[in-house]
Each structure stands twice: as C-alpha cells, then as structure tokens.
N, C-alpha and C positions, 0 to 999 in steps of 0.2 A: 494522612490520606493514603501515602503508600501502602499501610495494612491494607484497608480496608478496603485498595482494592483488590488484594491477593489473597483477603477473604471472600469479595464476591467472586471471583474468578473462582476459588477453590470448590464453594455450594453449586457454580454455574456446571465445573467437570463435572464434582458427584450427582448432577442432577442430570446432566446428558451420557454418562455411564448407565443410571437406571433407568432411563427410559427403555431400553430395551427388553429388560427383566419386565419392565411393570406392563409392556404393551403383549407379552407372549399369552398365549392359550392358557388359562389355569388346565383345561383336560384336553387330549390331542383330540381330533376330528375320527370315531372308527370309521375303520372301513370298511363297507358293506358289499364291494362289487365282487361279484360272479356268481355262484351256481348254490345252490342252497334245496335241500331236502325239507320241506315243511308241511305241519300237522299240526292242527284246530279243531277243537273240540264244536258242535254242531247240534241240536237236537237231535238230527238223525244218525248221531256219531261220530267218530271222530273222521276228517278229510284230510287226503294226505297230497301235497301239489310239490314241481319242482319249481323252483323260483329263479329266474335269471336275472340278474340287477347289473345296472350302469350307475356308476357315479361320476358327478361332476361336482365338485363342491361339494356343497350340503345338499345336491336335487338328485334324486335317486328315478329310474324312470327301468323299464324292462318289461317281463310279463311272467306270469305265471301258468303251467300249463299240468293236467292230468287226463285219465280217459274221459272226463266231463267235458273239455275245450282247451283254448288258450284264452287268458285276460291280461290286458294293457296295465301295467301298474303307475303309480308314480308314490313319492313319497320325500322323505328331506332326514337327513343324519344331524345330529347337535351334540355334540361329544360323545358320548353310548349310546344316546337314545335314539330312537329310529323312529319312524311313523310310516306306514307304506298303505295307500288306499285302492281299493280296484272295488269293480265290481261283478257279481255272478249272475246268469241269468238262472234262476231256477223254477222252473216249468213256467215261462214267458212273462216272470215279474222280476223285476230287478234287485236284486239286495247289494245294499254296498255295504262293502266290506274295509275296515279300518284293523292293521295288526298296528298293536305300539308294545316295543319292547327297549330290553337292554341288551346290547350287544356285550359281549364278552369273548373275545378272538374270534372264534370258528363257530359262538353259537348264541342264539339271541332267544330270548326268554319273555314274554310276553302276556299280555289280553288281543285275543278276538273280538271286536264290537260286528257282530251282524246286525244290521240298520237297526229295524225294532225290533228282531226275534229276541236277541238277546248279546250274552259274552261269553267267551268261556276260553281255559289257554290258550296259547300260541309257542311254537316254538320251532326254531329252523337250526340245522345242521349245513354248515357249509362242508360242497361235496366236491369244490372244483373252484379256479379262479377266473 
C-alpha cells in the first residue's frame, strides 16, 4: 500500500506541474493598438485612411479617418488574426466595410469585403503606438 501511494502522489505532482504548460496560449494575443497607415483596394481605386486602434483584450474599438471623414471602428484580435468592421457613407448609402487580416509585427495583410460591391487587398503599416 505504501507504493502505491507514492505512486499516486508522484502522477498527482506530474499532473499539477503540467497544468500550467497545457493551460498557456498555443499563439500569443498580437497586438494591434495605435496608429496604423492603411490601403484597400476599391472599384474606384485604391483608398488610403489612418487608422487609430485601442485594445482591450481581444475587442479592438477606435476610428479611422481620411479627407473623406472619420469612421467608428470596432473589431476583436485571436492570435494574428484581426477582423475590424466600420462603416462608409458614400454618396448617402452605407457600405459596411469588414478588413480581416494577418497581423505580423508592424504590419497586417489582408481582404477588404465592401458589403455587396465586392473584395479586394487590404493592408496597414503601423506608423506610431
């Protein structure tokens, strides 16, 4: 009886050592907050905006601004991957506007969904934090 309690005792450590390993992030959270240089491709061309982001956790929230206006953003980070939604007014109908990309340090690499126009790249330069 004395084994085998110093063999459950022994599985009991190695099993409360690895909890810690097994409970961590397989990929870290990036980081998306501050100021960001971005251009999307568009039927009428390509548009170029600066982007200001807050994070809090995975909820991304800020706006984005050019000589067209300023737009409210919001979105959510999940290891690289990003998703940020806003919308444009262009000439008094709405389009809303979805970037999803891959974050890679200072630079995120994506698709434009414009509601039903269509998709086309996406990419932003961070330019400040």
């Amino acid at each position: 009886m004395q084994a085998m309690g110093r063999s459950t005792l022994c599985v009991c450590v190695v099993a409360l050592l690895l909890v810690p390993f097994g409970a961590a992030p397989l990929s870290a959270q990036a980081n998306v907050a501050g100021e960001w240089a971005v251009s999307f491709a568009t039927p009428m061309g390509m548009m170029e905006f600066t982007m200001a982001v807050s994070q809090s956790g995975t909820k991304l929230t800020g706006h984005l601004t050019s000589d067209v206006g300023e737009f409210p953003l919001k979105g959510t980070v999940d290891g690289d991957q990003v998703t940020i939604d806003w919308t444009l007014n262009d000439n008094g109908k709405m389009v809303e506007i979805t970037f999803k990309g891959k974050v890679d340090g200072d630079k995120i690499n994506g698709t434009a969904k414009l509601g039903t126009i269509g998709q086309g790249p996406f990419s932003a330069d961070r330019t400040g934090s």
